[in-house]
Structure formats: structure tokens, C-alpha cells
N, C-alpha and C positions, 0 to 999 in steps of 0.2 A: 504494500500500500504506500511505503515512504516511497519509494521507489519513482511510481507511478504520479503522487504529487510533484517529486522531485524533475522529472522528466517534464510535468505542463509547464512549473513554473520557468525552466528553460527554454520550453518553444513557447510559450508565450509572453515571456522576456523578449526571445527575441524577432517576435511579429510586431513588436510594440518597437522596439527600435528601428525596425523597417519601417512600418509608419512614419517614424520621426524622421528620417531618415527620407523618404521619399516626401513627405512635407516642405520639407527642407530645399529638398531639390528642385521641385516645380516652380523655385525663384525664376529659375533662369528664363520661365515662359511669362513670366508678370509684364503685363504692358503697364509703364509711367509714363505718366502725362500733369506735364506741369498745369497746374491750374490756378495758383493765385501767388503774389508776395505782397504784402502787407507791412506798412512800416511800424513798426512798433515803439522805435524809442531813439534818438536824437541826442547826441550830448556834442560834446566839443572835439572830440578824438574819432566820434563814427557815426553810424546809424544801427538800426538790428535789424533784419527785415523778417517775415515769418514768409516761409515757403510751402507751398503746401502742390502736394501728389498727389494724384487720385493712383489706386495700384489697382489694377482688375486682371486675376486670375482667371484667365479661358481653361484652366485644367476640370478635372475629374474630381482631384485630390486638395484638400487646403494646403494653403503655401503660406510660408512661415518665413520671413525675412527676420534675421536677427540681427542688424545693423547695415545701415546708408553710409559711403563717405563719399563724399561730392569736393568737384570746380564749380565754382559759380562767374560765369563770363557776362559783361554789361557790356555790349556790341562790341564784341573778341575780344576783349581785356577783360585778362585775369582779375577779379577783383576782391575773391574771399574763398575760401574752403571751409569746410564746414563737416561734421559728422553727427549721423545718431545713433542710440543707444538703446533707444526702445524697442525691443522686439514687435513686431506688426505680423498678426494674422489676419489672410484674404480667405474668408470662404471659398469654395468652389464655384466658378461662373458668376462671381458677386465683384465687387470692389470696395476698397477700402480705403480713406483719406490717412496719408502721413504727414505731418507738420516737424519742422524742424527752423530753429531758431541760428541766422546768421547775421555774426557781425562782421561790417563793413567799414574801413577807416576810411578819412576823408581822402587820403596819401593815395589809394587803391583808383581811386574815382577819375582822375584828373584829365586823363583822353577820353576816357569811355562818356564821361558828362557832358566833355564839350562836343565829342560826335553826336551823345546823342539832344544834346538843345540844339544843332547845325541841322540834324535831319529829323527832329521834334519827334520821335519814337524812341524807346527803347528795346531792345531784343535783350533777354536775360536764357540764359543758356548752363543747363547744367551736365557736366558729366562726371563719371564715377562709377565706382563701383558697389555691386550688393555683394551681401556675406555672408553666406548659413552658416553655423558652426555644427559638425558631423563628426565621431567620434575620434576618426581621425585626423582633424584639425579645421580651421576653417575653411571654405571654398569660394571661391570671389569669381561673380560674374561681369563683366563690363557692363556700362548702362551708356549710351550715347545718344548724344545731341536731343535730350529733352529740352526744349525751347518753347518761348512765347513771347511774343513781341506787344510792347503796352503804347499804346500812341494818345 
């Protein structure tokens, strides 16, 4: 009988880790789509901006992102990087909003403001990478050219 518990609690240890495990994985099929930044705070040294993602999982399976680190580009200038920390779950065929708070020094700004008050639009652009962590270490997918232009 110990036997026989002893044996479930192993496969179903490790179906649960495959789950996690494939959870995990279905990052890489997450479509991001920038959707808003929002300034949140102003001092003398910067600005904060809040950014926020919509993440919508086209999988079967929920997808589990355990950390964003991003470029943040203000019409192709480099202007801030940024990371998060929050683990984010996407249902399956659902979407999920992430927010992440970056600051911006005035020093960063200095082409990218005056391009963009000369062509009165901004393009804010981010790229970077997503990062499941799997029991063998973490796994980073590239994310490219989420953009959106504010006029």
C-alpha cells in the first residue's frame, strides 16, 4: 500500500511540474500590444511614466510570465529601461493587462523631445525580453518592436 501511494505521489508530482512547466512555456506564443503610458509623476531629475500591455494568450494552456525587462525608445532614442517583477497569469484565449512603472530622466529626452515637438507625434517603442523561470533555470524569449505612436 506505501508502495502504491508512494508511486502516485511521484507521477503526480511530476504531471504537476509539466503543467508548470508547459505554462511556463506558452510565453513565447503571448501576443503584447502596447496600449497606454500615462505620466504619473514629475520632479526635477525625471518623469515616471506607467506603461501598460494588454498580453493575450491564443494557446490551449494558461501562460504564466514571470518577469518583463524592457528598452523603452521615444522616436529611436534610447530613453529608459525598465523591469518587472510581478509574475502575470493569461488565461487561455483570454488577455491580461500588465503595468509597469518607468522612470525617465530629463538627460535621456533631449533628441527624442525635440524630434518629437518638430514632427508633433511621439512613437514610444519597446523591446525586450520575457522570462519563465523552469526548473532548470530561467528561459528568455525576445519581444520586438511593441510600438505606438501618440500625436
Amino acid at each position: 500500500m506505501k508502495r502504491a501511494f508512494l508511486l502516485f505521489l511521484v507521477a503526480g508530482g511530476g504531471w504537476l511540474s509539466c503543467t508548470a512547466l508547459q505554462e511556463r512555456l506558452t510565453v513565447r506564443d503571448l501576443k503584447l500590444t502596447f496600449t497606454s503610458a500615462t505620466l504619473k509623476t514629475v520632479s526635477l531629475s525625471g518623469a515616471t511614466l506607467e506603461l501598460t500591455f494588454s498580453a493575450h494568450n491564443p494557446n490551449a494552456v494558461r501562460a504564466v510570465l514571470d518577469r518583463f525587462s524592457f528598452e523603452l525608445f521615444g522616436n529611436d532614442v534610447r530613453i529608459a529601461t525598465g523591469e518587472t517583477r510581478n509574475q502575470i497569469a493569461v488565461e487561455p484565449r483570454k488577455s491580461a493587462d500588465l503595468s509597469v512603472d518607468v522612470f525617465i530622466p530629463w538627460s535621456g529626452l533631449s533628441s527624442g523631445l525635440a524630434r518629437a515637438i518638430r514632427e508633433k507625434s511621439a512613437r514610444l517603442k519597446v523591446e525586450g525580453f520575457a522570462y519563465v523561470s523552469t526548473p532548470l533555470g530561467d528561459v528568455r524569449f525576445k519581444v520586438v518592436d511593441v510600438a505606438r505612436t501618440f500625436r
